[in-house]
C-alpha positions, -999 to +999 in steps of 0.1 A: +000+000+000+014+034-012+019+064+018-002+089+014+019+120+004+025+143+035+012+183+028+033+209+033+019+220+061+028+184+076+062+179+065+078+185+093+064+172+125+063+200+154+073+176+180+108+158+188+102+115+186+107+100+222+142+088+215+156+119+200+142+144+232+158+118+255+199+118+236+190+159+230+185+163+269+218+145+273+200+109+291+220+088+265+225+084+232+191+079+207+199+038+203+201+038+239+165+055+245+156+032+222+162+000+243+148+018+274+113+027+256+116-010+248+127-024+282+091+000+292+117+019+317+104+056+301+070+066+308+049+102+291+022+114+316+017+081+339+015+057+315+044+033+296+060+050+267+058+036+232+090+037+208+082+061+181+057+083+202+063+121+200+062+142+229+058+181+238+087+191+263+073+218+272+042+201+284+046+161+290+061+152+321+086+121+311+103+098+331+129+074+331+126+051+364+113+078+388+133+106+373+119+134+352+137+144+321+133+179+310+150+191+276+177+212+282+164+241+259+133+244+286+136+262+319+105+263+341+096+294+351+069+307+376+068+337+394+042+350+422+031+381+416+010+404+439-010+423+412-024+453+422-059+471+407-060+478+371-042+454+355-055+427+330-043+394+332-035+388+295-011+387+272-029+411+247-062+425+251-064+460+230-088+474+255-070+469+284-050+498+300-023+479+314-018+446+313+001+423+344+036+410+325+040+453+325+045+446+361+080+423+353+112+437+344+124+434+310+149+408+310+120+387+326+094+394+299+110+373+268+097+342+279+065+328+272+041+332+301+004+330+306-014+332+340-023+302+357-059+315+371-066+352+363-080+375+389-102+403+370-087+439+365-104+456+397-090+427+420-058+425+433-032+397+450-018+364+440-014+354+405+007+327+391+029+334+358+043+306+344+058+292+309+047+257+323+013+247+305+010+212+324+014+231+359-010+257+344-035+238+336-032+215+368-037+252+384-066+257+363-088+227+357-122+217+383-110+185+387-082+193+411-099+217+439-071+240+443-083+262+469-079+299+466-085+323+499-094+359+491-099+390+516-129+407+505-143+441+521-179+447+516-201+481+517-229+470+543-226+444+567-236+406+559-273+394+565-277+358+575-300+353+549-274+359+523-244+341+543-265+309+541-281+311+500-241+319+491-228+288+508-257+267+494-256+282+458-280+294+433-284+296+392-273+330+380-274+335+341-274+297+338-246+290+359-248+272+394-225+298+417-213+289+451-189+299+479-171+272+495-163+290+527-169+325+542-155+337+577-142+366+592-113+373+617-135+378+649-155+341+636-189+347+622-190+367+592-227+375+599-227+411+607-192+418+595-179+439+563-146+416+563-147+387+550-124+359+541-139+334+514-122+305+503-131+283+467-119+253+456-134+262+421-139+294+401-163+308+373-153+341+360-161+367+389-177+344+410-175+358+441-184+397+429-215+380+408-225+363+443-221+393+463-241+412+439-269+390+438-278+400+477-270+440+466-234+441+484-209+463+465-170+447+464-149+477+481-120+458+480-108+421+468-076+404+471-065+369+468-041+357+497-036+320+490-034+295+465-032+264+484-004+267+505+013+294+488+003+325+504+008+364+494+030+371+527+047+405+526+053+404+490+051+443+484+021+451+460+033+455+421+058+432+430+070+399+420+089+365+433+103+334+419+083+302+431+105+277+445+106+242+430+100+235+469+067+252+463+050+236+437+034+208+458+021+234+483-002+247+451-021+215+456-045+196+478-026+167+491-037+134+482-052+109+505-041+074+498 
């Protein structure tokens, strides 16, 4: 049977084969990855690597044994940044005044990055920037409850009425919205204008769209936490590398 002929816009395959990413990051030479596809000692994303397979370095986590490879070419990068009102978290949106990467300093801006869960342009606090798109979207996706903490001020105290529907949750526009947790330093937020709320979820301004639904007005919101990464004294406009030490902390720990 004759091969279909390859287009031009499918000569050249965008992503390395298995064997060639592991002898380009230096593991061994190409014959050699071949044998240890074969020998089923490589695995891409949890499961057993198949010779031939092509991967994405900048997004498949690949092991040999227990050890993650990572191509030389990619660093990880993620940085913490305490973004203060006003800025967009986007790479490009025209209408936008300013946008967050404005916020690094040039020699950090001609990388890649993308946020990894966006806070809206009259919030402020903790976003993650990253180049990483498999920690992103770990960061990002339902599935894995990463729980965010936010300090919230409010214009008129909190009714009891409204603490209770918030936690329970209610359609709004088609979506189900909910608050996971809502508390205030002196213990019940009923009463109080400070509140902290945590969410192990997030549809676009979820909290403000809850708030609003009981006629509170958002004076002030800041995210604190992302799972056990917190803000600290990180000055506002301001900016940290995250540790490698860190990146667990992100996420909920699993129960075995």
């Amino acid at each position: 049977m004759s091969k279909k002929p390859l287009n031009n816009k499918t000569e050249t395959p965008p992503f390395p084969k298995l064997q060639k990413f592991l002898a380009d990051s230096g593991i061994c030479s190409r014959r050699a990855g071949e044998e240890l596809i074969r020998e089923g000692q490589v695995s891409v994303n949890g499961e057993t690597a198949r010779l031939g397979s092509r991967v994405n370095p900048e997004r498949d986590v690949i092991k040999v044994g227990q050890k993650r490879i990572q191509s030389k070419s990619f660093k990880s990068i993620v940085y913490v940044v305490n973004k203060p009102k006003g800025f967009t978290c986007s790479n490009d949106d025209p209408h936008a005044d300013r946008l967050i990467f404005e916020l690094l300093e040039a020699r950090h801006r001609s990388a890649r990055l993308f946020c990894a869960g966006r806070l809206d342009v009259d919030s402020e606090g903790l976003v993650i920037l990253t180049n990483d798109g498999k920690l992103a979207h770990r960061l990002t996706h339902p599935s894995q409850q990463v729980r965010k903490k936010y300090q919230v001020e409010i214009n008129d105290p909190l009714e009891s009425d409204a603490f209770r529907a918030m936690l329970e949750g209610f359609e709004d526009e088609g979506e189900f919205l909910r608050l996971d947790e809502i508390r205030s330093k002196s213990g019940n937020p009923v009463g109080s204008t400070k509140l902290e709320i945590t969410m192990g979820h997030g549809k676009k301004r979820e909290i403000r769209r809850c708030l609003h639904r009981f006629k509170y007005k958002v004076k002030k919101l800041r995210r604190v936490a992302i799972g056990g990464v917190r803000l600290g004294k990180l000055p506002l406009g301001t900016y940290r590398d995250l540790k490698e030490s860190e990146i667990d902390l992100l996420f909920p720990k699993q129960i075995s």
